[in-house]
C-alpha positions in Angstrom: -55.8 -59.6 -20.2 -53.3 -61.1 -18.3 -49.6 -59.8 -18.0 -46.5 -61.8 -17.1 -43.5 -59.6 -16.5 -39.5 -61.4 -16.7 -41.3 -63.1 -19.8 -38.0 -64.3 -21.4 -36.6 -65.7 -17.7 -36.6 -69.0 -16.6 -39.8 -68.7 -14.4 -42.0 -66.1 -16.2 -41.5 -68.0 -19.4 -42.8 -71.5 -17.9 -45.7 -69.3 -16.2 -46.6 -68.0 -20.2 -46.0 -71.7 -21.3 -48.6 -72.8 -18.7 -51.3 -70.0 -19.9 -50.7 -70.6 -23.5 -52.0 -74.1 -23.0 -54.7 -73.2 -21.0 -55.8 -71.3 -24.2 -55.1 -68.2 -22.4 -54.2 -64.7 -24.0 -50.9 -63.3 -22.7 -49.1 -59.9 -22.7 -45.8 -60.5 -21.7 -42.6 -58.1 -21.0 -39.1 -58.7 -22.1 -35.5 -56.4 -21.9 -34.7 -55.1 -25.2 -31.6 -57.3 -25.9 -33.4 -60.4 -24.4 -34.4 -63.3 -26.7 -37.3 -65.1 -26.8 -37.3 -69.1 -25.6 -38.0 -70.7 -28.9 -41.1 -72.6 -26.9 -42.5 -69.2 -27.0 -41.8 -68.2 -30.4 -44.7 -67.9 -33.1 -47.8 -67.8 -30.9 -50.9 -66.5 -32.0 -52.3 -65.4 -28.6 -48.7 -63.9 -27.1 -48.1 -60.6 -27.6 -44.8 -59.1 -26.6 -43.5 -55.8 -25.3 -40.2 -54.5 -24.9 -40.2 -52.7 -21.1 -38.1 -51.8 -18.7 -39.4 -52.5 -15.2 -37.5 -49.5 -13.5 -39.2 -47.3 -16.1 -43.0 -46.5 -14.9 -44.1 -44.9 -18.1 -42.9 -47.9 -20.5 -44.6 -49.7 -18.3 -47.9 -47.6 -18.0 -48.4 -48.3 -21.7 -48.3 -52.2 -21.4 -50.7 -52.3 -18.3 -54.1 -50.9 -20.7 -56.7 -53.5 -20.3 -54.6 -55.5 -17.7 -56.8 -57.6 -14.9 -54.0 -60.0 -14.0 -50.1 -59.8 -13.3 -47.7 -62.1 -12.3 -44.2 -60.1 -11.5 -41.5 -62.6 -12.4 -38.8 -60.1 -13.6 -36.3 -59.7 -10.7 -32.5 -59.8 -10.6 -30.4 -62.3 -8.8 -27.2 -61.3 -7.7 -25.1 -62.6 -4.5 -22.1 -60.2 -6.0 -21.9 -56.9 -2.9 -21.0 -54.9 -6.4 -24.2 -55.4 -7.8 -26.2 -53.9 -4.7 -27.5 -50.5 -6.5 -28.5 -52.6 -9.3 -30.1 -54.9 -7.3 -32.1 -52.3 -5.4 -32.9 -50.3 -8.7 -34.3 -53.8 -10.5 -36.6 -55.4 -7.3 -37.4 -52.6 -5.7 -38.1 -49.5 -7.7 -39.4 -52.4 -10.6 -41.9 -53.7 -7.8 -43.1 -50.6 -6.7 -43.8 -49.9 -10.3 -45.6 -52.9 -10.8 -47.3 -52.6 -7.3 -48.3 -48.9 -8.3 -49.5 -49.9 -11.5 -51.3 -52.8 -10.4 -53.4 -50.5 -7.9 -54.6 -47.8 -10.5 -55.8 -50.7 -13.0 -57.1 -52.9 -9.9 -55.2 -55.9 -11.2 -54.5 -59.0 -9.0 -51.1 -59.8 -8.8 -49.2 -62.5 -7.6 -45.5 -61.6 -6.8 -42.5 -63.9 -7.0 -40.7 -63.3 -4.1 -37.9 -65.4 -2.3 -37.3 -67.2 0.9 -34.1 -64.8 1.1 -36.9 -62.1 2.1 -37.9 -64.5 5.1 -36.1 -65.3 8.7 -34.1 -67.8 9.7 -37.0 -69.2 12.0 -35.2 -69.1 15.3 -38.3 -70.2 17.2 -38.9 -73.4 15.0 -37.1 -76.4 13.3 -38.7 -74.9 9.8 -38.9 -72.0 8.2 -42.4 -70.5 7.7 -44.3 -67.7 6.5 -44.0 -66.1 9.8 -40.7 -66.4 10.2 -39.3 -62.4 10.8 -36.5 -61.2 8.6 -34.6 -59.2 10.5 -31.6 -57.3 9.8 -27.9 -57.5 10.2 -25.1 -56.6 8.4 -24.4 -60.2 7.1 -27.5 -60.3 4.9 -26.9 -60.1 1.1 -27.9 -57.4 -0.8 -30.0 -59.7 -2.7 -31.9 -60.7 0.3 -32.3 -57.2 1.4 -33.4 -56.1 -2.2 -36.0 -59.0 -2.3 -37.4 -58.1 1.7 -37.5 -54.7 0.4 -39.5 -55.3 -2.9 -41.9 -57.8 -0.5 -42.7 -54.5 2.1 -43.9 -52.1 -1.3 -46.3 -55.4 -1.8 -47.5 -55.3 1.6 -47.8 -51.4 1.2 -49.3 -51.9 -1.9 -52.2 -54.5 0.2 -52.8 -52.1 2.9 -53.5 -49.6 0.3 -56.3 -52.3 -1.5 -54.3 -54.0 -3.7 -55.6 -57.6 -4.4 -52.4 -59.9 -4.7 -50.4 -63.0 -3.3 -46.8 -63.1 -2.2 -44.7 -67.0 -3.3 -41.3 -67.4 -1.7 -39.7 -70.4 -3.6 -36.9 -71.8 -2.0 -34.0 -73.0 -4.8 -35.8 -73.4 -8.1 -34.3 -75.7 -10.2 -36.0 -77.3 -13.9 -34.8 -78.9 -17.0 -34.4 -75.6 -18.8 -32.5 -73.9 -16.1 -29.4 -71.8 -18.0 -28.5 -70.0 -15.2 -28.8 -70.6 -11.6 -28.8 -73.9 -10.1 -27.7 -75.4 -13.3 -24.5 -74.6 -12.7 -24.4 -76.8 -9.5 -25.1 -79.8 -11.7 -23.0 -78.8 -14.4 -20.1 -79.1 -12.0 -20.8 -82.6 -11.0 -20.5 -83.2 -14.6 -17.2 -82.1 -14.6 -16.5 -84.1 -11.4 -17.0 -81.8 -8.5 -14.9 -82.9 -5.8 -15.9 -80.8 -3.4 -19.6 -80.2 -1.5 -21.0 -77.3 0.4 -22.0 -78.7 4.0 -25.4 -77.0 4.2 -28.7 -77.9 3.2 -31.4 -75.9 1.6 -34.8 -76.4 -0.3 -36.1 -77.1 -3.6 -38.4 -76.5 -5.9 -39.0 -77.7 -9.6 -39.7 -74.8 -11.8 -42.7 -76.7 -13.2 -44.5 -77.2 -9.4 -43.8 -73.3 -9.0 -45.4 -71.9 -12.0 -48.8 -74.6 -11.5 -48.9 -73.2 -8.0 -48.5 -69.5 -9.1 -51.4 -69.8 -11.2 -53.5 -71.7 -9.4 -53.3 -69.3 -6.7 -53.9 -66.7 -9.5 -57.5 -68.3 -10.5 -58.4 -68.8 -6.6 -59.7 -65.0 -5.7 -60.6 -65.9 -2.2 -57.3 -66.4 -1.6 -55.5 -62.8 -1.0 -53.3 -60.5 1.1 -51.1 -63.5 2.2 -47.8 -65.3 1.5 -46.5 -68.7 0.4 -43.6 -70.6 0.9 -43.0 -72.6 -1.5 -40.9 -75.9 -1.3 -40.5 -79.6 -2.2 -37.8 -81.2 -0.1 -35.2 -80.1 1.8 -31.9 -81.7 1.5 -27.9 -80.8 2.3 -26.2 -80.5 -0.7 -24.1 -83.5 -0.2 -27.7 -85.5 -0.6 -28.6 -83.6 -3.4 -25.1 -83.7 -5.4 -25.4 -87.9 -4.5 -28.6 -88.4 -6.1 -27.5 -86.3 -9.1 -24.5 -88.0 -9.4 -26.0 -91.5 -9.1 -28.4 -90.6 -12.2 -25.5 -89.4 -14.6 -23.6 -92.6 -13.1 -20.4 -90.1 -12.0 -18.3 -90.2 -9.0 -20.2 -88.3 -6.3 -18.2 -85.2 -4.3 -16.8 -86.6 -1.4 -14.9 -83.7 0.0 -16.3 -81.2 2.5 -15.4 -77.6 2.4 -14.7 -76.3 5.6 -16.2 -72.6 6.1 -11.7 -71.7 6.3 -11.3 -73.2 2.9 -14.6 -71.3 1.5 -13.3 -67.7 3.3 -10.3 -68.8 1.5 -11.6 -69.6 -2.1 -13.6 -66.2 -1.9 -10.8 -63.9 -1.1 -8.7 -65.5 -4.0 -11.5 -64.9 -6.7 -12.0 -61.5 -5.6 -8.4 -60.9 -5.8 -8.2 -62.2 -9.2 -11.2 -60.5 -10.1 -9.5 -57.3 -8.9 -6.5 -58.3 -11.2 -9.0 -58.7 -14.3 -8.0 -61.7 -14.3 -11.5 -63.7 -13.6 -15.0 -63.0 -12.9 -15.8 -64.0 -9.3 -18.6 -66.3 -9.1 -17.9 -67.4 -5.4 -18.3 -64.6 -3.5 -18.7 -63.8 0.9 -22.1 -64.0 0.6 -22.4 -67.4 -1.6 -19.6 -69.3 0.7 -21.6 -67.8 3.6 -25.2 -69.3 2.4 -23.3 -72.2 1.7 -22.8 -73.5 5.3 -25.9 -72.5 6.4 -28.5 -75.4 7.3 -32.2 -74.3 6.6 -35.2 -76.0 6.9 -38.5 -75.0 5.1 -41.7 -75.6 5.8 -44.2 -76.1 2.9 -47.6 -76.7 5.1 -49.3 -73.9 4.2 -49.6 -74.6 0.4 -50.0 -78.0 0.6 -52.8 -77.5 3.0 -54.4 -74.3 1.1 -54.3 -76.4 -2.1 -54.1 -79.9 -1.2 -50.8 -79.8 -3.7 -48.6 -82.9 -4.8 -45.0 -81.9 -5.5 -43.4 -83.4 -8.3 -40.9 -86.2 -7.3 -37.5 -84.9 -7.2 -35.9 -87.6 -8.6 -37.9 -86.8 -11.8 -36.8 -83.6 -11.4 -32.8 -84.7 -11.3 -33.7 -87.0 -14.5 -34.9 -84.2 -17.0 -32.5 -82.0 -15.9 -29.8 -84.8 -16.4 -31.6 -85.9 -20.2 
């Protein structure tokens, strides 16, 4: 049987999507108060389970009869006052998972993120090798994520069959959370852009890769980066823009007017007077300029990315 965990999330519910067709039978775990995608509603061969992740017991009842896992259920958070929550959800979750996973000799495949990688000092691209390394700038998210990757790797030394994917920015048509609310702004008419550049990855290449590498046994006791393309955000805002025919952001913000922006939301959200969303460690992954590398997949599975610019249309329709 095969068990997807973050079932309801934007990931893990493409990943059960995916199965399903493939005439798969899927367990699949979901929060209490989460509601089920309506893609995923109604299906004969789904079978759902109310778990928490931090909770090894709840959990030890879904894993009976479980030869394959794919951990999507994570937290992302680039708030500092979300850091115990953080560390409760990807690390203690994974270590679950990871514990689990070696009493029922399941193969899992993890859903990391590049956030648990280096900055690849010694190259123009970040790899699989690149070292993480610490200092006291790096987001609690990142070190949550880094964290939860090391109890995989413990859990490999200690037999465990499984496969770590770092995605870099995941982005997809049914995106209600993360990314989407980049575009959403330009909808509004975003003046301003971010001067760094990232990576991305469309949700649908992510999930296909995931389960490929899932259904390739041969292939263990390693990591992936996963990425498309990398582009500044200036490029990426443009080509949206273009698409929805609106007015592209032409401003940059200078790393003064982010430190700025930052201190004024967290000084309102002091006052109760707003929620911050733009926080130190957003404005400060912002700036940054990273480059991925995404040879090691495309090599391992001779993969073809989707197109972006058939990514930026579904998102726009």
């Amino acid at each position: 049987m095969i068990l997807v965990t973050g079932g309801t999330g934007f990931i893990g519910s493409l990943v059960i999507k995916d199965l399903l067709e493939m005439g798969k039978s899927v367990l699949a775990i979901k929060r209490k108060d989460s509601l089920i995608p309506e893609k995923l509603q109604y299906k004969s061969n789904l079978f759902w389970f109310d778990a928490d992740i931090t909770d090894y017991f709840s959990l030890a009842d879904v894993f009976q009869n479980v030869s394959q896992v794919y951990h999507c259920a994570g937290m992302v958070s680039f708030d500092p006052a979300d850091r115990e929550k953080l560390m409760k959800v990807n690390v203690e979750g994974t270590t679950h998972i990871v514990n689990l996973c070696l009493d029922k000799k399941a193969r899992l495949i993890y859903v990391s993120s590049v956030a648990a990688l280096g900055d690849g000092k010694d190259s123009r691209f970040i790899n699989e090798k690149s070292k993480w390394e610490w200092n006291p700038k790096q987001s609690a998210y990142s070190i949550s994520k880094f964290e939860a990757e090391r109890e995989v790797w413990r859990g490999i030394a200690e037999g465990l069959d499984a496969v770590i994917v770092n995605p870099t920015v995941v982005i997809g048509a049914e995106d209600n959370a993360n990314a989407s609310q980049l575009f959403s702004l330009i909808e509004k008419g975003l003046k301003y852009y971010p001067t760094g550049s990232t990576g991305f990855v469309d949700v649908e290449d992510l999930a296909s890769i995931m389960i490929r590498l899932m259904n390739s046994p041969e292939i263990k006791e390693t990591n992936f980066l996963i990425n498309n393309v990398n582009l500044s955000y200036q490029e990426l805002f443009t080509k949206y823009a273009t698409i929805i025919k609106k007015n592209p952001p032409s401003i940059p913000t200078s790393r003064y007017l982010l430190a700025f922006a930052w201190r004024a939301q967290k000084l309102l959200s002091l006052l109760g007077l707003s929620k911050s969303k733009l926080t130190k460690d957003v404005a400060r992954s912002s700036v940054k300029k990273n480059v991925y590398s995404n040879e090691k997949i495309t090599k391992t599975l001779n993969y073809v990315f989707k197109p972006l610019d058939l990514s930026l249309e579904e998102i726009s329709r």
